[in-house]
C-alpha positions, 0 to 999 in steps of 0.5 A: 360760120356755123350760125349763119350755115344753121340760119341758112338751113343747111344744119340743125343744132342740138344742145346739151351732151351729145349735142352740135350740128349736123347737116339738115338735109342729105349732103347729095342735096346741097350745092357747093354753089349753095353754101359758098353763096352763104358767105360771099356775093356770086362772082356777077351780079347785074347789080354791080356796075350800080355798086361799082362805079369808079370815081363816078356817080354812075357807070360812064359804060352802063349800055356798051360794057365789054368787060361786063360781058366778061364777068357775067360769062365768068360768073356763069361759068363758074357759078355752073361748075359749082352748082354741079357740085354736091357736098357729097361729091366733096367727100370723095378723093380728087381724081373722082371730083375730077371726074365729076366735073368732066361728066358734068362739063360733058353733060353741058356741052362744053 
């Protein structure tokens, strides 16, 4: 986990005594949504339906998807909570992130 976070620029690495990881930019300056999206794919992607195809070789709902419609609004959603969120949001006790993440879904409109 370490070597794909150091790959992806959110850490630098030093050898020797005294050495290890440590972040290479500031903790208020890393999404959530950035890191998680190291390891995993976002929840939506328009190229799902392409990947995900059933028993089919294509979609048979490529132009009138209503569950489509349901994941992008999902993967929206949560992928704007997320980016709302900095590691160094993490660093503080759950009733603060709880705070947080309502100023942030004030401050969206929600």
């Amino acid at each position: 986990m370490l070597q794909r976070l150091r790959q992806a620029g959110f850490l630098d690495a030093a050898r020797g005594p005294g050495g290890g990881y440590r972040l290479a930019r500031p903790p208020m300056g890393i999404s959530v949504r950035s890191v998680i999206e190291v390891f995993d794919d976002p929840i939506w992607s328009d190229s799902f339906c392409s990947c995900h195809t059933g028993r089919e070789d294509a979609c048979v709902r490529s132009f009138d998807c209503s569950i489509r419609a349901l994941w992008r609004s999902i993967g929206q959603a949560v992928s704007s909570v997320l980016d709302g969120l900095t590691l160094e949001d993490l660093l503080h006790h759950e009733p603060e992130v709880q705070g947080l993440l309502q100023i942030s879904k004030m401050s969206r409109g929600n």
